[in-house]
N, C-alpha and C positions, 0 to 999 in steps of 0.2 A: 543699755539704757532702760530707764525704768518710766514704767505707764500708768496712769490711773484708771482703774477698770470700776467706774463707781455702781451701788446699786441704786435701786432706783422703788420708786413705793405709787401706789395707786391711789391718787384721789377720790376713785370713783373708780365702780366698774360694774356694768350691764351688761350679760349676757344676750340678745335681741330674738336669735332663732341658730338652729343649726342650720348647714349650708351642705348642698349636694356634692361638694367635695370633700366632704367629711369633719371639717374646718366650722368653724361657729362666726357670726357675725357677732359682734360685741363694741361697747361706743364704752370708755373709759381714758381718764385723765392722770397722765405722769408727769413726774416732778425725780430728779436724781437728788442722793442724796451727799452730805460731802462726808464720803465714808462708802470703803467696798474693798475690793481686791488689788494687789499694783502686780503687773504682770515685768521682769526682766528678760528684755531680748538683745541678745547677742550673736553677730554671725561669727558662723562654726562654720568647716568640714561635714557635718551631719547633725541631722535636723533628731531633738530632741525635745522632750517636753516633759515638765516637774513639776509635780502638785504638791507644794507644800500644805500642811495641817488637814490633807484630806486626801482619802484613797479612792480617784477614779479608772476605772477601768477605760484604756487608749481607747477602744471601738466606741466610751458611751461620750468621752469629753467632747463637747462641744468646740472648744479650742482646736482639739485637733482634726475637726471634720473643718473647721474653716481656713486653717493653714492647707488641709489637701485642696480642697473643693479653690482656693487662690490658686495655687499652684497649674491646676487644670483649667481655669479660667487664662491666667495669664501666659502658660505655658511659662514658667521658669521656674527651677528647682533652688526655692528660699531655706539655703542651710540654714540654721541657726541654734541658738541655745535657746529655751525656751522658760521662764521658769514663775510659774503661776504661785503666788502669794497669798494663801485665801482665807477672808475672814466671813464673807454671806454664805450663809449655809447652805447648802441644799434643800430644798424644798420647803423656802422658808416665802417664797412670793418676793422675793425681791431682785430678781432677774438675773442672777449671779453668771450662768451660765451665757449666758445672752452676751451680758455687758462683755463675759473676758473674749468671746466669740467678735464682736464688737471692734474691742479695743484691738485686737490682734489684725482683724483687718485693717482698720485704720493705721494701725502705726508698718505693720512689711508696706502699705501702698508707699507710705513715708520714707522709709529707711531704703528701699531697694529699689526707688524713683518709678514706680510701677507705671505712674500716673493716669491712673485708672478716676473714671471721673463721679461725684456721688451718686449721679444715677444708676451708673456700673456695680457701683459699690452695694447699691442698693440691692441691687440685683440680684446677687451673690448671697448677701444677706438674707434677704427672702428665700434664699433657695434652703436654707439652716433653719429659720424661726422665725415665729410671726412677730416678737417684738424688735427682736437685730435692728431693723431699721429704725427703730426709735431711738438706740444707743447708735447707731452712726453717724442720723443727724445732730444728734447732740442738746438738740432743745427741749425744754418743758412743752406738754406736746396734748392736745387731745387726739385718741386715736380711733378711727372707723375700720369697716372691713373685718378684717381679720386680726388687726392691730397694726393692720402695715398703712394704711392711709389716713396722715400724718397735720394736724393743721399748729402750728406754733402757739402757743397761749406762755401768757406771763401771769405768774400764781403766785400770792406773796409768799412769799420767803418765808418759813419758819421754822424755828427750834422745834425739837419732837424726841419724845422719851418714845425707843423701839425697843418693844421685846422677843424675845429670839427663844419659844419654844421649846423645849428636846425632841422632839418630834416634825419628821418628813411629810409633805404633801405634795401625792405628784401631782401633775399638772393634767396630763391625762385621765387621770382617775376622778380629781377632780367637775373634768368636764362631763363624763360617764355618767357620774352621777347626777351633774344636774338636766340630763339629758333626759331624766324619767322625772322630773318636776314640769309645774307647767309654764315652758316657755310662751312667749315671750315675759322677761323681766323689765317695769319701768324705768326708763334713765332717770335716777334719782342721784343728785350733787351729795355724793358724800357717804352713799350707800355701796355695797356691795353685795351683787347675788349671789356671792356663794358662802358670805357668813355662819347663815343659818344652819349651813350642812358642815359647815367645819365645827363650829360649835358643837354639836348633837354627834358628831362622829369621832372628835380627839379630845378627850379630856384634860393633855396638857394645856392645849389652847383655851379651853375654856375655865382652869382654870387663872390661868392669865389675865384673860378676858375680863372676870369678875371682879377680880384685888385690884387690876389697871382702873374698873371702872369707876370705886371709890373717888377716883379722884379727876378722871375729866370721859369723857365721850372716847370709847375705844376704837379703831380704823384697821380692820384685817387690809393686810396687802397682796393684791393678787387673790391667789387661790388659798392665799395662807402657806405655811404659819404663823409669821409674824404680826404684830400689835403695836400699833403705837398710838399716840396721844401728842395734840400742840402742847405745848410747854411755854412759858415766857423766858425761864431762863437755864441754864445750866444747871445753877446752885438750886433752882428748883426741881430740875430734874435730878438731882442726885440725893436732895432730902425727900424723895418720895421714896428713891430703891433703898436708902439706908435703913428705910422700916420693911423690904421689901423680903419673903423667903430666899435665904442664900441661894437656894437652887438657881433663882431667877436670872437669866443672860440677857446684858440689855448692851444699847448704846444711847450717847446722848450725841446727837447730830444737829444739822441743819439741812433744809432743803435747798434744791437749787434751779435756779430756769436753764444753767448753763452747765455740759460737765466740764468737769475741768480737765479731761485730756484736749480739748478745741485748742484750749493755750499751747497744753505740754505740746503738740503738734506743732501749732506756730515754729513756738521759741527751739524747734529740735534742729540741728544743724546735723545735714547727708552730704 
C-alpha cells in the first residue's frame, strides 16, 4: 500500500532562548505542502527498508529508528517491505525526514491494528524529533516548546514557487550557530531567524534568494535550504522558472491545512 509522506514549509519561525536540556524554545507556524515523498509498505517475512533517489545510511534513517523505537513500544515484530520514494531533499527545511518517520508510524498503527492512541503516538514521536508530532497530528499548526506543542490554525491556502538549492543544511549546525547570536529573536509573521546566517554562509542559497527575489518576497523554510515565494498561479509560476538558470530545482505546489495521508488512512481497509 502506498502513503503520502508530505513536506511541509515554515510560515514563520522564532528561535526564543536555548533550554537546559540542550533543545531551543522556538514559536513558528506550518502549513504541509501537497508534494513530498510516498512511502510503500508491504508485510513480508522480514523487515526491510529502500531509499529510492537517495543514499541513507540504516543507523542515520529516521524511518528506521521509528519502525524499531514501534516495535519496542508495542512489543510486536512488524515484518514488512519497506520502500521510501524520495523527492525533499535532505537538508533542504522541509521536514522530509520527520514526515516519512511520521507517515510510517501512522500507517503500521493502521495496517497491523496496533491501536495505539494519538497521544501514544505522540509519544513515540517525541522520543525521534521535535517536529514528528506536527506531521502525526496532521494539521496546519502553530508550534511552542520545542516544536512539539501544537495549537491548530487555518492559513490560507496558497500556490507557492519552492526552490530546492544543491546544497545541505543541518539542522544541528544550524542551531550551533545561532546559538552565538544574540538570542532571544522577535516573533515576527513571516520572518525567519536563521535567514540571515544561511544567506551569509551558503552561496547557493543566496544565490537563489536574489534571482527569486526579482519577483516577489522570498521565505527560507526551516533552517534552510529551500526558498519559495506566493504565486497566484501555476502558469505563473512556471513563466518565472522558464527565464530562470537551468541549474535551478524547483516545484510548483500548494499549501495545505490538512495532509493528505488523514484521508489515505481513513479510506485504508486492514
Amino acid at each position: 500500500m502506498n502513503f503520502s509522506s508530505p513536506a511541509k514549509i515554515n510560515l514563520s519561525l522564532a528561535v526564543l532562548k536555548k533550554r537546559d536540556d540542550g533543545f531551543h524554545d522556538i514559536k513558528t507556524e506550518f502549513q504541509f505542502l501537497d508534494w513530498g515523498d510516498t512511502i510503500s509498505i508491504e508485510k513480508d517475512k522480514k523487515k526491510t527498508i529502500t531509499v529510492n533517489n537517495l543514499k541513507i545510511p540504516k543507523e542515520q534513517n529516521l524511518a528506521h529508528k521509528a519502525l524499531i523505537l514501534l516495535e519496542k513500544e508495542t512489543q510486536r515484530d512488524l515484518d514488512c517491505r519497506i520502500t521510501i520514494n524520495k523527492n525533499i531533499p535532505i537538508g533542504s527545511g522541509l521536514g522530509g525526514a520527520s514526515s516519512n518517520a511520521a507517515t510510517l508510524i501512522l500507517s503500521l498503527n493502521k495496517l497491523y491494528n496496533l491501536n495505539r492512541t494519538e497521544n501514544e503516538l505522540l509519544k513515540i514521536g517525541e522520543k525521534l524529533g521535535a517536529d514528528i508530532p506536527f506531521f502525526l497530528k496532521g494539521y496546519a499548526s502553530e508550534a511552542q516548546g520545542k516544536g512539539e506543542i501544537l495549537t491548530v490554525k487555518r492559513f490560507k491556502e496558497d500556490r507557492i514557487l519552492l526552490l530546492l538549492p544543491d546544497c545541505k543544511i543541518l539542522t544541528k549546525k544550524a542551531f550551533e550557530a545561532i546559538d552565538k547570536t544574540n538570542l532571544p529573536f522577535n516573533w515576527q509573521r513571516k520572518k525567519n531567524s536563521f535567514e540571515n546566517w544561511v544567506l551569509d554562509n551558503f552561496e547557493e542559497v543566496k544565490i537563489c534568494y536574489k534571482w527569486l527575489g526579482k519577483f516577489a518576497k522570498p521565505r527560507i523554510s526551516g533552517t534552510g535550504s529551500s526558498i519559495y515565494v506566493n504565486i497566484k498561479s501555476f502558469e505563473e509560476g512556471k513563466e518565472i522558472m522558464d527565464n530562470a538558470p537551468k541549474k535551478f530545482k524547483y516545484v510548483i505546489t500548494k499549501t495545505l491545512n490538512q495532509s493528505p495521508l488523514l484521508n489515505e488512512l481513513l479510506n485504508t481497509g486492514v
